[in-house]
C-alpha positions as CSV (number, residue, x, y, z in Angstrom):
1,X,5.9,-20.6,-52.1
2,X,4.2,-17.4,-52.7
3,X,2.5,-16.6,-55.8
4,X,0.5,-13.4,-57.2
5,X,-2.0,-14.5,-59.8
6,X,-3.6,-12.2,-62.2
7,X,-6.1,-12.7,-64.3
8,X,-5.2,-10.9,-67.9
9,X,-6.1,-10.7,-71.6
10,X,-2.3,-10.1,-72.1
11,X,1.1,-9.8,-70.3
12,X,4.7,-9.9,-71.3
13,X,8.1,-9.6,-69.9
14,X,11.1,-7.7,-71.2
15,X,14.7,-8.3,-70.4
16,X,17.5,-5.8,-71.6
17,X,14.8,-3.8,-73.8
18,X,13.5,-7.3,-75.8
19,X,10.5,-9.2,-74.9
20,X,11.7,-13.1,-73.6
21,X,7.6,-14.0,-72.9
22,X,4.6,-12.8,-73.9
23,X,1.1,-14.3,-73.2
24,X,-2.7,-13.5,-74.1
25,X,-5.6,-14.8,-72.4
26,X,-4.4,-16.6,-69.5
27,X,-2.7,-15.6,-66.1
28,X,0.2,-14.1,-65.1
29,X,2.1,-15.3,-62.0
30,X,5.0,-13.7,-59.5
31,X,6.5,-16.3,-57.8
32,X,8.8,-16.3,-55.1
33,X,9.7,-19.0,-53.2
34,X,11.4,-19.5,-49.5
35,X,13.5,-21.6,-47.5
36,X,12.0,-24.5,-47.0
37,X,10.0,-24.6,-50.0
38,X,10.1,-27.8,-51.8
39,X,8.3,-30.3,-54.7
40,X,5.5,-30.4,-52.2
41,X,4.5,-26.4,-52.7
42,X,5.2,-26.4,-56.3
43,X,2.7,-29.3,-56.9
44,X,0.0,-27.3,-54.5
45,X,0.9,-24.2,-56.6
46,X,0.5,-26.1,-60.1
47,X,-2.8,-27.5,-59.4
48,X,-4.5,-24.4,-57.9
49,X,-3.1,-22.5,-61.2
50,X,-4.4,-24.5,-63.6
51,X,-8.1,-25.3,-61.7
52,X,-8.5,-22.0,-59.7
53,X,-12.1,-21.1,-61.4
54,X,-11.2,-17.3,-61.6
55,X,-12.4,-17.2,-65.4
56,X,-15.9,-16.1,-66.7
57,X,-18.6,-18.1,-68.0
58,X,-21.7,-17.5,-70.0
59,X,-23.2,-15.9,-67.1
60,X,-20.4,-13.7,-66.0
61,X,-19.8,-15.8,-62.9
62,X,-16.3,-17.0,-62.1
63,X,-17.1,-20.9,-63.1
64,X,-14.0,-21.4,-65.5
65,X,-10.8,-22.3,-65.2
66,X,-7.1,-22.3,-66.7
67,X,-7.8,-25.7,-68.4
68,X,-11.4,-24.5,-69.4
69,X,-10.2,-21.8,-71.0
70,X,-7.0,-23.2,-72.7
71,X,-5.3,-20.2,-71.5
72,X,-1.6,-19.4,-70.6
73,X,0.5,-18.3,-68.1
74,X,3.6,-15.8,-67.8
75,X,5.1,-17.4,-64.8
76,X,7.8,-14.8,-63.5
77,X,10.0,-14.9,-60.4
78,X,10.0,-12.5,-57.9
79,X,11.8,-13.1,-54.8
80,X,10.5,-9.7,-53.3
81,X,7.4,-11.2,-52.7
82,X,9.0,-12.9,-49.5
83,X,9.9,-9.3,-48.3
84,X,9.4,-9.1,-44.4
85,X,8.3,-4.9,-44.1
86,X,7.7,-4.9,-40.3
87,X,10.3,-3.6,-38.7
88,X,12.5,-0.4,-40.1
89,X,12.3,1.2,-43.5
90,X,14.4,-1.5,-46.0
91,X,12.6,-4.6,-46.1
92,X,14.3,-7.9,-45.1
93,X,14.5,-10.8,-47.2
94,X,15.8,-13.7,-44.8
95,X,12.8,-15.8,-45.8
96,X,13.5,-16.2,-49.3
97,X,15.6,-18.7,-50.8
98,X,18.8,-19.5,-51.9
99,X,18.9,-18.6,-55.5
100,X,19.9,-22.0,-56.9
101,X,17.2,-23.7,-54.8
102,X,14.7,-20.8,-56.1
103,X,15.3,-21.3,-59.7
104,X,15.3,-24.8,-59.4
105,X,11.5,-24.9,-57.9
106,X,11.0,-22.2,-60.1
107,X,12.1,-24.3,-63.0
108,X,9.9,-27.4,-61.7
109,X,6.7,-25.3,-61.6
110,X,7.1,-24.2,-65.2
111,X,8.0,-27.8,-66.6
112,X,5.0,-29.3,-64.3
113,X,2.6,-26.9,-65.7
114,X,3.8,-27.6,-69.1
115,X,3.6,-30.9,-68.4
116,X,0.0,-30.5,-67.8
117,X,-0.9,-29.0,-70.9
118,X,-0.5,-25.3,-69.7
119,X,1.1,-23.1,-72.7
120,X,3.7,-21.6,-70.3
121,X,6.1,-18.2,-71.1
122,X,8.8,-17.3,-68.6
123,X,10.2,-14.8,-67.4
124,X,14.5,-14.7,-67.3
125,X,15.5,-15.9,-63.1
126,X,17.1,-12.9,-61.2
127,X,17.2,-10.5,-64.4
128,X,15.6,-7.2,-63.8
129,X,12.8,-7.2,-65.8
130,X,9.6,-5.5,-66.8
131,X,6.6,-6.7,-66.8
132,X,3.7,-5.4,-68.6
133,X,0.1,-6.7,-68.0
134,X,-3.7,-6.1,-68.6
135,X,-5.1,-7.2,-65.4
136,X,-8.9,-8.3,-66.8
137,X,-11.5,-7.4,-64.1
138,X,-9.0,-6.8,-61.8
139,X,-9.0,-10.4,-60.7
140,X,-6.2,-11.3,-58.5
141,X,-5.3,-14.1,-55.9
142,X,-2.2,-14.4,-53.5
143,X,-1.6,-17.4,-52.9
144,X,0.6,-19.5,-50.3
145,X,1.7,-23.5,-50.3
146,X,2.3,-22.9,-46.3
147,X,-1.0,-21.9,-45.3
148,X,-4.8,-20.8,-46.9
149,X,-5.2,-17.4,-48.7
């Protein structure tokens, strides 16, 4: 699994014109996930969510995290994230998964975070959708289950 994570004092999705989740403090994260993919990332992905110490402290310094803050997250899919670019002009998507098998990790990582306490909003799986965000800092962190970022 791949996942964007952006620090922001607010973000929300719209679907069709209405908005179907809107966060404040918190993080927003793009999440795409590819073959392969299993419980294993989406627990690796959960954890570094909610305890990545991305959030400021007293000081300024990047010491707080998710948990600390009792922030949220928008947690949106985006299977475009597993885009291959390398070779010709139209980018290749091979990598990603299956949709049913996407929306079902997807799915897990949204009911796992909840299930940690996190406040979570959603985005709607494989609507087009936009998203809207105020990226505090700019802080953000790619992030992959297969390998370090």
């Amino acid at each position: 699994m791949k996942a964007v994570i952006q620090r922001v004092t607010s973000a929300s999705v719209h679907v069709e014109g209405k908005i179907v989740g809107q966060i404040e403090s918190g993080l927003l994260v793009l999440l795409g996930v590819a073959k392969g993919d299993g419980e294993t990332d989406g627990r690796y992905l959960v954890e570094k969510i909610r305890t990545l110490r991305i959030f400021s402290d007293e000081q300024g310094k990047m010491n707080r995290s998710l948990v600390d803050i009792h922030g949220s997250v928008l947690l949106v899919s985006q299977f475009t994230l597993l885009g291959r670019t390398a070779n010709g002009r139209r980018p290749s998507f091979d990598e990603a998964a299956a949709p049913d098998e996407a929306k079902r990790l997807y799915e897990q990582v949204a009911t796992d975070l909840r299930g940690q306490g996190i406040a979570v909003e959603t985005g709607v799986f494989a609507a087009h959708m936009q998203v809207e965000l105020l990226n505090d800092g700019p802080v953000t962190f790619i992030i992959d289950s297969r390998g370090p970022s």
